[in-house]
N, C-alpha and C positions, 0 to 999 in steps of 0.2 A: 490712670489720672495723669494729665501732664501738669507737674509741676515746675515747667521750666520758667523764666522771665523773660522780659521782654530790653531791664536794663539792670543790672548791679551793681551795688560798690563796697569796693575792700578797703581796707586799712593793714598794709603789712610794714612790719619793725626794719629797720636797721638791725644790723647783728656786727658782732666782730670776732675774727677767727683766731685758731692757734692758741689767744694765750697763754705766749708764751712756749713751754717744750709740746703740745698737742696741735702738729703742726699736720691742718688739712682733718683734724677729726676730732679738736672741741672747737663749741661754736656757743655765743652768746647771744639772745635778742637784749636791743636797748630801747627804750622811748623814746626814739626819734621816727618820723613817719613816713610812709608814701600811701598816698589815697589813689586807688584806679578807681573809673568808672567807665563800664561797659556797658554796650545794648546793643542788640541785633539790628540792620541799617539797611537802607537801599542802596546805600553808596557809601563806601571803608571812608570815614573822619576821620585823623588823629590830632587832638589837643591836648600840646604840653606846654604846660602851668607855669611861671619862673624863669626867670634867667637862666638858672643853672641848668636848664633842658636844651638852649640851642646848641643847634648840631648834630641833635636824637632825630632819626627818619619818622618822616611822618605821613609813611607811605604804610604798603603792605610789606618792605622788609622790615620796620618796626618790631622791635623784639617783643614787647608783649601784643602785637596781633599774631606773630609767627608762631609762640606758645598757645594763644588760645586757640590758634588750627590743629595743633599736636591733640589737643583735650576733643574736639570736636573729630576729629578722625579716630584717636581711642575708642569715642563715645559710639561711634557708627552715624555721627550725624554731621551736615552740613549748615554750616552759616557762612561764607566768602566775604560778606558786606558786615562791617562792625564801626561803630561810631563808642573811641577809647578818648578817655577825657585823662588825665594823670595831671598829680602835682607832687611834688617831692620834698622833705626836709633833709632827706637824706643828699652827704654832697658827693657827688660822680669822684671816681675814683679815688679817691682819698683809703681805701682798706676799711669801711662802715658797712660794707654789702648791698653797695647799691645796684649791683646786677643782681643778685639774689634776691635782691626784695622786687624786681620789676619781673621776674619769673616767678615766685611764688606769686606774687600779687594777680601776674596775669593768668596763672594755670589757675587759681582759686577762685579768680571772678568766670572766669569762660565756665569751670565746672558749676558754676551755681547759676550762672545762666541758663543753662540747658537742665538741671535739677538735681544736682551732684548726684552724678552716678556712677563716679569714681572714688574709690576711698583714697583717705589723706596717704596712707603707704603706696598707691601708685603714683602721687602728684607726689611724694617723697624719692621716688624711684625715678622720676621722670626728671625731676629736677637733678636733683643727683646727676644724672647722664649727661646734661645740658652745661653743670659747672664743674662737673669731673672731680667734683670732693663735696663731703655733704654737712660741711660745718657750719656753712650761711646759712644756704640752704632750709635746713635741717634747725635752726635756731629761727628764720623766720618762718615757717609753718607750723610748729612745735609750742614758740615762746622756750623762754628756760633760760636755761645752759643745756646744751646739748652733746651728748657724747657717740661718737660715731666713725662709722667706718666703712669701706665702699671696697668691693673687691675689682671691680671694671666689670659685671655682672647684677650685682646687689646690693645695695645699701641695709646697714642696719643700724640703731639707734638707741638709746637710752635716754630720756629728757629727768633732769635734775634740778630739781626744782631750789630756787634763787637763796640762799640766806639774809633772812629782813635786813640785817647791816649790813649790806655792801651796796657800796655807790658808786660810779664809776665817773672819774674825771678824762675828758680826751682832751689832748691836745692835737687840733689840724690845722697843719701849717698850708698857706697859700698855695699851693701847688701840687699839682696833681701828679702821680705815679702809677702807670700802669700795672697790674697784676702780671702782664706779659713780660715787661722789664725787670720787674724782681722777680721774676723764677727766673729769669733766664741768668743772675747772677751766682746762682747755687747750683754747686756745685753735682756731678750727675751721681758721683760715688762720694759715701762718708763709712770713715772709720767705724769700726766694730765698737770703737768706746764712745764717737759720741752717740753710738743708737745705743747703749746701754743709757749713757747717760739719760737720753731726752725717756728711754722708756720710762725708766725709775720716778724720774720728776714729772712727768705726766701722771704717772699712776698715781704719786703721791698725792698731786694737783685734785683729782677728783675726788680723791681718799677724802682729804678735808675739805671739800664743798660739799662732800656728803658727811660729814661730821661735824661741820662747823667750826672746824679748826683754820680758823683764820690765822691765828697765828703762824702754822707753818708755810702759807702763800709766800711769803716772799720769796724763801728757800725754793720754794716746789716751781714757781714761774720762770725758773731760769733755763735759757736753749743754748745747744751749741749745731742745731743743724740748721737754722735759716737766719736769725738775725746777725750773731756774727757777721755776713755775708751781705746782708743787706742794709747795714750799717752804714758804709758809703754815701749809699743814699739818700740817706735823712741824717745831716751833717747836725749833730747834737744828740742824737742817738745815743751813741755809743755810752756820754755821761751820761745820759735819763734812766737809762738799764743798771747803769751802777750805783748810783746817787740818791734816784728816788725816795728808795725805801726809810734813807736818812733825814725826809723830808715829811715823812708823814703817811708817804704811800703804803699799803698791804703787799702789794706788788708793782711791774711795772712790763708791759709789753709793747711791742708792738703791734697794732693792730691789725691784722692779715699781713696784707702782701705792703701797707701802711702807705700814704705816709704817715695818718693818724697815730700818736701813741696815746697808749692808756693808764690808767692807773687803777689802781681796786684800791675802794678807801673806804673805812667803817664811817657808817655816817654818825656813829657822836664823835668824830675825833675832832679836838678841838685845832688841827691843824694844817685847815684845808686851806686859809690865806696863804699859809710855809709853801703848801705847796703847789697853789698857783705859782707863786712870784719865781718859785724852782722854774717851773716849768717853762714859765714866760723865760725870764732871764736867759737860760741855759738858751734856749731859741733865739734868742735876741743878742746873743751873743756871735751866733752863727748869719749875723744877719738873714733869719728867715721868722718872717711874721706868720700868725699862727692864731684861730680862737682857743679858746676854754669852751667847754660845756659841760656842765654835771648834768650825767645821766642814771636811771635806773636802770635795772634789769626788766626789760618785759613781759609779761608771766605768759599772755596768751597767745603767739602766734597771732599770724593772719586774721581776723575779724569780718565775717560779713557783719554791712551796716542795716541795718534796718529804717530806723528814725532820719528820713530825709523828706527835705520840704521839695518835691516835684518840680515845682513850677522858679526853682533856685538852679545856678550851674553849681558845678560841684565845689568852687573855688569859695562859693558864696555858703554854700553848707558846712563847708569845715574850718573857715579864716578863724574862728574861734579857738582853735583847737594848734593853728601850725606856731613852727618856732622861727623860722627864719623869714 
């Protein structure tokens, strides 16, 4: 029976990597969004949504038509011609995962185009290869908190499911930083103590998201193999990492390769104005302007959608639903 379609649409999360000492293999999804919509064509469309897409190719080197050729040659089968619709709340480079969620998004719709006949562990493996670490990755396919790890061969995973109190506040400052410019400021070799160190506080880190010990996050979030380093970069940094936690926060990272930082914050604290005005302030000190957004953890990865009105473009089906 062919169950394939003829157009599909996903919903895949934002995510944010590292937090903190789990650098490159934990990974979080958030609710913030990107919507694909795919269909087999006569002639390759690409329509992207929003300002914040100019500049994205909207040709065939288009990264998520390039991924849904990967899935369609996996698959043993051909489609050349696709008509991809995309809108994003996720903002480009900022360390949220917005190249992660536009490869899951795209391997996820192209497989259910054709009638998913691929399992999620090879669009897990496939991605993986494509970001060369499987924390985004692996958070937007999954949902969770995701724990993982990639030998240059395989990916494997653990997904960890979110504790009801935690809520995450980001702050993203106006300005974009490439993932290519912060690795390149870390350093190639690190001491023996601090990979004791980051091991230890990673372990601990998952220790208590798997026990609900929130209280030891703040202790267990703290790195000495990437943000030291990247610290530069995001000029107000360096205090947000020390300061936060005197503010309200559970924790406090940076968000991948950043320049977004985050906070992990119980959501009954009664002290999330404290720590906006931290946050603002501390940035605004640095003259570098910046939003807020509380977010949650996302529980379920990538989503096909079902419930769409046909005869609506994709923008029109989901304006209800976006944030920006």
């Amino acid at each position: 029976m062919d169950t394939s379609h003829t157009k599909v649409r996903v919903k895949v999360p934002a995510s944010t990597a590292n937090l903190g000492p789990g650098f490159d293999t934990l990974g979080m999804a958030l609710d913030l969004y990107a919507w694909i919509e795919m269909g087999i064509a006569e002639e390759t469309k690409i329509h992207l949504i929003g300002d914040q897409m100019s500049g994205i190719p909207t040709d065939k080197s288009n990264l998520i038509y390039e991924v849904a050729q990967m899935v369609f040659d996996k698959a043993g089968v051909k489609h050349p011609e696709l008509e991809i619709s995309m809108y994003s709340d996720i903002p480009l480079t900022r360390g949220l995962g917005s190249s992660a969620s536009a490869i899951v998004g795209g391997l996820a719709a192209a497989n259910a185009l054709i009638g998913s006949p691929l399992s999620d562990d090879t669009l897990f493996q496939m991605a993986t290869e494509l970001e060369h670490h499987p924390d985004n990755v692996g958070a937007a396919l999954f949902g969770g908190l995701v724990v993982a790890f990639w030998d240059g061969e395989r990916a494997e995973h653990i997904r960890i499911e979110p504790d009801d109190r935690l809520e995450v506040l980001v702050a993203i400052p106006h300005f974009q930083l490439s993932t290519e410019k912060a690795r390149h400021v870390l350093p190639r070799e690190q001491s023996l103590a601090n990979a004791v160190f980051n091991v230890g506080h990673s372990s601990v880190l998952v220790a208590a998201f798997c026990t609900g010990r929130l209280d030891m996050i703040a202790r267990a979030m703290k790195d000495a193999l990437h943000q030291p380093y990247r610290a530069a970069l995001v000029p107000g940094l360096a205090k947000i990492l020390a300061e936060a936690t005197d503010h309200g926060a559970l924790g406090v990272a940076l968000s991948g390769a950043g320049p977004t930082m985050l906070a992990l914050v119980d959501r009954n604290s009664s002290r999330k104005e404290e720590l906006e005005q931290f946050l603002l302030g501390t940035l605004k000190e640095e003259q570098i302007e910046a939003t807020l957004m509380w977010l949650k953890p996302d529980r379920h990865g990538v989503q096909l959608l079902t419930h769409f009105d046909e005869q609506c473009t994709l923008f029109e089906n989901i304006k209800g639903d976006v944030r920006l």
